[in-house]
N, C-alpha and C positions, 0 to 999 in steps of 0.2 A: 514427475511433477511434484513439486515441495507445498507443503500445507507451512503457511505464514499468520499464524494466530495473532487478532488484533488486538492492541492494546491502545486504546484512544484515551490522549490524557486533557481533561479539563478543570483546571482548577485543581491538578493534582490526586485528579479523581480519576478511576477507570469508569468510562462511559461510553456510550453510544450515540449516534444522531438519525435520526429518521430524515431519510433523502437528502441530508447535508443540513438540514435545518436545525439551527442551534437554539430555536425557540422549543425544540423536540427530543429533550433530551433526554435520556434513563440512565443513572447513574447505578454500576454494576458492585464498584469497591470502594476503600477509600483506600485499597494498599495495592496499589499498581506492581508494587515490586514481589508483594506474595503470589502473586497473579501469571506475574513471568516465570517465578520458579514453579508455579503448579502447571504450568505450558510443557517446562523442559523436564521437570520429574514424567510428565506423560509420555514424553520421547521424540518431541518436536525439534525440528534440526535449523530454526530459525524464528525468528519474533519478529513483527510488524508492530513500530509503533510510532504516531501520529498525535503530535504536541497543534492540537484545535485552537487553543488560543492562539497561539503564532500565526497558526492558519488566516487568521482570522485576522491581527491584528499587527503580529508582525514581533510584538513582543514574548520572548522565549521564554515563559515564565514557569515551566513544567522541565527546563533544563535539570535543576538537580533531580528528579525524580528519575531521568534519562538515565544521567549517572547512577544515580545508584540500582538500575536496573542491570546496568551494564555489568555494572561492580558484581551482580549477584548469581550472574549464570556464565556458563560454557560455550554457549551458542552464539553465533552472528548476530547481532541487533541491527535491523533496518531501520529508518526513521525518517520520517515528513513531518512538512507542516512549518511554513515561516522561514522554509531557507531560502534565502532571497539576493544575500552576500558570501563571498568567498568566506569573508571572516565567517558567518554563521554556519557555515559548513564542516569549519577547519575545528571551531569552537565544538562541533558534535562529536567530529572526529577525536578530537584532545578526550572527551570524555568516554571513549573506548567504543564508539560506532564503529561499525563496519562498514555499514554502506549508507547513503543520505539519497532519499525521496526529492528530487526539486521542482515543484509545480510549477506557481505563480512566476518565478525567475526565471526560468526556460524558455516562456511565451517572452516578457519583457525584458528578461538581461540573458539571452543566450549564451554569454562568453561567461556566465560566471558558471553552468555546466561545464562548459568545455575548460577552463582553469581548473575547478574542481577534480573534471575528469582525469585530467594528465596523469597526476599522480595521487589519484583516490578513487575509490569504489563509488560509482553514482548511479542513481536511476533517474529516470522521468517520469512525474506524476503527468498523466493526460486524463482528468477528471474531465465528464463530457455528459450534456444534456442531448439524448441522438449521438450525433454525431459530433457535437460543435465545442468545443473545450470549454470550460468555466476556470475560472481565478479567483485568488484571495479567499481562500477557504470554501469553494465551489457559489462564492455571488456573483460574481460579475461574466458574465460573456462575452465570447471574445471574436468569435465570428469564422474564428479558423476549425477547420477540422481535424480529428486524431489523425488522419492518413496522411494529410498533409506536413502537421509536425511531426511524425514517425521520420519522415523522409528528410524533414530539416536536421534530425540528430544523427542520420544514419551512418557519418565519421564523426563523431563528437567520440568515438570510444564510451560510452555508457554501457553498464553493466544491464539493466533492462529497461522495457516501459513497463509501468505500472498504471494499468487502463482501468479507468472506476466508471460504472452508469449510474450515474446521480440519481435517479429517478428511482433506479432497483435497491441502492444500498439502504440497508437496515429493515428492508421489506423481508423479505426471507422468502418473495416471491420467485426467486431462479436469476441467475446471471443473463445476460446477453449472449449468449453460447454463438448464435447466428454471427452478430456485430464482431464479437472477439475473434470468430474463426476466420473472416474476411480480414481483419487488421492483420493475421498471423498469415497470409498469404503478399497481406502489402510490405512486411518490414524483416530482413532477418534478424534485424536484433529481440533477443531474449522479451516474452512479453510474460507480465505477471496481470492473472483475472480476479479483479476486486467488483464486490457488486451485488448482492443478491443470492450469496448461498445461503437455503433454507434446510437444505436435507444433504442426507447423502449419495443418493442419487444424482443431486446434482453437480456435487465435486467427480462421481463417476463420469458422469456425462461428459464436464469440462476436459478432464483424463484422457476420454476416449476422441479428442477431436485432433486430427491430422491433419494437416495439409504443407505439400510439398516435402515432405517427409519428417516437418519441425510439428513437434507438441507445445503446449505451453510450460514455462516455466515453473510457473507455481501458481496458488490460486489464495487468495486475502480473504481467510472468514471471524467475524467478528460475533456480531448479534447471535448467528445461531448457535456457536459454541455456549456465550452468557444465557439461552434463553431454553437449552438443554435441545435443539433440534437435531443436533451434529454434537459425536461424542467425539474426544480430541481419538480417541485411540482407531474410534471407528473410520476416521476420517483418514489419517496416516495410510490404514489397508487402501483406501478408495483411490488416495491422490499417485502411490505407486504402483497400484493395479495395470495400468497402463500404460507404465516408465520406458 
């Protein structure tokens, strides 16, 4: 399992959100790009990072910041938030991404995943309140369930889901370990666990969960790294303890 250190940009700031609420915010930096290289000096083999305003609004206004993140490290850059069109994909891609997060588009323009997919590295954000997905930067609900869209991407060729529990993120009260290990018995494609890591315990836990002989891919922590609950080096030991 791969530890994906979060880097959530608002206003060009590194921040956090308590349960997706952007009225709940704690801003951690103002230099997101020192932030990535203090990830990969620690020995992190990937970066998560998530442009809130797009999320939100659709406008990519945290774009240069992307770039020059990319520009600064060695590692694969992940990235969500606001990609909704082939172009806004293509345009993250141009800026040295590796792989693009696509939430809101998925549920409403499924073909711009699978255009993407053909010939690019994609994931699928399935942000979910229980069970039931949310959109446009986790507001609006949408009535369908993760298991269900699991199943709708399962030939779209997608690199993995990226499953969030709205309710747990930025809590540091524990992932959905139960919910996520059900989803990994419903889909084989690759799942990544965002949500609620508070310690490290609980990225062991996440580690140690099998089913059908598939682990999780990686596991998305944010808040605890910034709030000193999970040390990046402690956490690297936890997430391949169980590889």
């Amino acid at each position: 399992m791969l530890l994906y250190p979060a880097i959530d940009l608002r206003g060009g700031n590194c921040v956090r959100l308590l349960r997706g609420d952007y009225d709940q915010e704690t801003v951690y930096g103002a230099d997101p790009v020192a932030q990535a290289q203090a990830f990969v000096d620690a020995g992190v083999e990937w970066l998560h990072v998530v442009d809130l305003d797009a999320a939100r609004t659709g406008d990519p206004v945290n774009r240069e910041v992307i770039g020059r993140i990319c520009a600064a490290v060695d590692v694969p850059v992940q990235v969500g938030g606001g990609v909704r069109t082939v172009e806004a994909g293509q345009a993250l891609f141009a800026l040295g991404v590796t792989r693009v997060v696509i939430g809101t588009a998925a549920l409403e323009h499924p073909e711009v995943v699978r255009s993407l997919a053909a010939d690019n590295r994609v994931a699928v954000g399935l942000d979910a309140h229980g069970t039931e997905v949310a959109t446009h930067g986790w507001t609006e609900k949408t009535g369908r369930t993760v298991s269900e869209l699991a199943d709708e991407f399962a030939d779209a060729g997608v690199d993995a889901l990226v499953v969030t529990e709205i309710s747990r993120d930025g809590t540091l009260e524990g992932p959905d370990t139960g919910g996520l290990a059900t989803l990994l018995s419903d889909t084989e494609i690759p799942l990544i666990a965002s949500g609620g890591v508070g310690t490290i315990a609980d990225l062991e836990a996440l580690a140690a969960v099998e089913r059908n002989g598939r682990r999780f891919d990686g596991a998305i922590v944010g808040r605890a790294i910034y709030e000193g609950t999970v040390d990046v080096a402690d956490a690297l030991v936890a997430v391949k303890g169980q590889s």
